[in-house]
C-alpha positions as CSV (number, residue, x, y, z in Angstrom):
1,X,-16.3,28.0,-9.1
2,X,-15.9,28.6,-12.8
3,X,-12.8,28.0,-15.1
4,X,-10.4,25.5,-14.4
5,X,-9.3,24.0,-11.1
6,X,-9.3,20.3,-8.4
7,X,-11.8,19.4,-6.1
8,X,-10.9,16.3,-3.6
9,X,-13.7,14.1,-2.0
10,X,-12.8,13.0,1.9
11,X,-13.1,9.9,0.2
12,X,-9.8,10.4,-1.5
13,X,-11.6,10.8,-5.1
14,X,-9.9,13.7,-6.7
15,X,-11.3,15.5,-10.1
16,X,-9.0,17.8,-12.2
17,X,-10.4,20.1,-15.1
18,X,-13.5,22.5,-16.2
19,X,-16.4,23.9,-13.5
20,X,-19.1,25.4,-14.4
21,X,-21.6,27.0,-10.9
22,X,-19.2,25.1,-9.0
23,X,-20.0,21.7,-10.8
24,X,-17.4,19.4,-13.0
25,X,-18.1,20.8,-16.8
26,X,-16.7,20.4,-19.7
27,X,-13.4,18.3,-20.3
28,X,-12.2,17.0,-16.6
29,X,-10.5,13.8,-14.9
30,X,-11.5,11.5,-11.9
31,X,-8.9,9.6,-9.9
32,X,-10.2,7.3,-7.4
33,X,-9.6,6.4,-4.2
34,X,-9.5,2.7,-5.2
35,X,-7.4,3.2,-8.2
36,X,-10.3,3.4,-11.3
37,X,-9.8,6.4,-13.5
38,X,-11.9,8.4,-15.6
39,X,-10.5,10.9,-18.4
40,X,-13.3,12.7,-20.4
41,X,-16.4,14.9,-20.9
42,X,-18.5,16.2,-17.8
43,X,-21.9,17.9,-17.3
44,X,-23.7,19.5,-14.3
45,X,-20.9,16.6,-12.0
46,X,-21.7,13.7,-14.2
47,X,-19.8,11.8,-16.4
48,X,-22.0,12.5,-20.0
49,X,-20.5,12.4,-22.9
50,X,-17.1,11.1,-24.6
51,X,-14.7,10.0,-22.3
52,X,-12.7,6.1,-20.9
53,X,-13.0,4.9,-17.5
54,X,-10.8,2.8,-16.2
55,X,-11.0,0.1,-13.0
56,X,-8.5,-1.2,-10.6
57,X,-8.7,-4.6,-12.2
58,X,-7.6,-3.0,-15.6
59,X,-10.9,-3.3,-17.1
60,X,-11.6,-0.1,-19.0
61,X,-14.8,1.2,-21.5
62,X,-13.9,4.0,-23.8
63,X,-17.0,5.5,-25.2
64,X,-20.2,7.6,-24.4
65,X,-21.7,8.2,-20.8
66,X,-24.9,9.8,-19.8
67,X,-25.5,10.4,-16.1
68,X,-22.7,8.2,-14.8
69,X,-24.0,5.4,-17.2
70,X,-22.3,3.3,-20.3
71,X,-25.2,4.6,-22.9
72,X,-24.4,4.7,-26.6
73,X,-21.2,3.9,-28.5
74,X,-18.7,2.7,-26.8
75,X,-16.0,-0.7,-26.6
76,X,-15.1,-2.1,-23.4
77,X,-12.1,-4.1,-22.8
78,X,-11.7,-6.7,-20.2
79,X,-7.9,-7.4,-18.7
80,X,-8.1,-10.9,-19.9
81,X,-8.2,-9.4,-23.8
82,X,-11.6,-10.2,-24.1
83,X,-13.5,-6.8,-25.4
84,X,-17.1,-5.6,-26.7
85,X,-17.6,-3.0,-29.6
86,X,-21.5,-1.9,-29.8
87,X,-24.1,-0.1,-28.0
88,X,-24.8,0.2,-24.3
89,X,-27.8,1.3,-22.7
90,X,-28.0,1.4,-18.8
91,X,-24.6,0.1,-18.4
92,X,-25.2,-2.7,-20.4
93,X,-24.8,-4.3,-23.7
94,X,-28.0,-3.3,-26.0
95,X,-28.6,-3.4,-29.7
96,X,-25.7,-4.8,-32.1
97,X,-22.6,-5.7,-30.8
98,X,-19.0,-7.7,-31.4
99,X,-17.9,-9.3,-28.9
100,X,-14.3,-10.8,-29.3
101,X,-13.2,-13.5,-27.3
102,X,-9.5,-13.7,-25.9
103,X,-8.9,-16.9,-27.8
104,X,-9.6,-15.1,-30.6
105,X,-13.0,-15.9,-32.1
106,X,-15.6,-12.9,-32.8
107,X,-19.4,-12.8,-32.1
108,X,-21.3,-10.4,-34.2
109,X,-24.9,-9.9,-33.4
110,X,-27.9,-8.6,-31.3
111,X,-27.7,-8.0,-27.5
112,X,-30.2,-7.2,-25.0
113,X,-30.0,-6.7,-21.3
114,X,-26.1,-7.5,-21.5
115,X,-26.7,-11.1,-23.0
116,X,-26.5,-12.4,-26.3
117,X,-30.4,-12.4,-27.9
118,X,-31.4,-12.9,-31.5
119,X,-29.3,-13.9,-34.1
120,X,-25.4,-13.8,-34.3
121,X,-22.8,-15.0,-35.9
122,X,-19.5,-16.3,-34.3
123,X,-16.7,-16.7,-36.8
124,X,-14.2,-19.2,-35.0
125,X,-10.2,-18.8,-35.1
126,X,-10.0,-21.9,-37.9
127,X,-12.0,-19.7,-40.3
128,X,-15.7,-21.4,-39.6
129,X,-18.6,-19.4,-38.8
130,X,-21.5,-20.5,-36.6
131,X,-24.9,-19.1,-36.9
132,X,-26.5,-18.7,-33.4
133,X,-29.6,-17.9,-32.1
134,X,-29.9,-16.5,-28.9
135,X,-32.9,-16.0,-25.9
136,X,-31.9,-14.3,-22.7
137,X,-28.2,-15.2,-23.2
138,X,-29.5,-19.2,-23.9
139,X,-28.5,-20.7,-27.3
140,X,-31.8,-21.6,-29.3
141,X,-30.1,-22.8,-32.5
142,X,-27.2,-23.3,-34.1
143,X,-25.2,-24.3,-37.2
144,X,-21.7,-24.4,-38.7
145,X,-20.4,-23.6,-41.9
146,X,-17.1,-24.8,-42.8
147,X,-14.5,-23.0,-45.0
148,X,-14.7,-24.7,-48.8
149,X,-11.3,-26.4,-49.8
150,X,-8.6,-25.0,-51.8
């Protein structure tokens, strides 16, 4: 198949958009059978490139795939507000990264293997900053800096 066109799994997973040799290419959608979505850039059937998937649970990350997997860019938002703005690698956070917390306070450092590793700093909702250090998602080291009086 080439051009533009629908393909449905037996599973109930439908895809919408661009084939290329009878594989999803180019700009295309998934729906799936258990609700998740996925609006974006295909290659050879696999989500690679630009594009936002999004779960049943309302969890959704809108940035770059390769083979299927969160690798690059990308931010992904939890339904609880929580979200993450950085780099992925292997479906996981990976290099710099800010995390923002649903209460409101913001992490800003390194990641590795999704957990928080190296240094970071959290800046809290009353305007105080916490440098962290972090090994494989354990705190090492900390200290607070308050906000200097008016």
């Amino acid at each position: 198949m080439m051009g533009k066109g629908m393909f449905t799994y037996a599973n109930g997973d439908i895809y919408k958009g661009q084939f290329r040799d009878n594989k999803f290419h180019g700009k295309g959608n998934m729906t799936f059978a258990d609700g998740g979505f996925y609006d974006g850039d295909w290659q050879e059937s696999y989500i690679t490139g630009r594009g936002k998937r999004t779960w049943p649970n309302g969890n959704s990350y809108e940035g770059e795939f390769v083979k299927n997997i969160r690798k690059g860019q990308g931010v992904y938002k939890w339904d609880n507000g929580a979200s993450h703005d950085g780099e992925w690698r292997d479906d996981k956070r990976e290099g710099r990264g800010k995390y923002y917390y649903a209460d409101g306070r913001i992490y800003e450092g390194e990641w590795k293997d999704d957990k928080k590793y190296g240094k970071g700093i959290t800046t809290h909702t009353e305007a105080t900053t916490t440098a962290e250090e972090w090994e494989k998602g354990f705190l090492k080291q900390l200290s607070t800096t308050s906000p200097a009086s008016a």
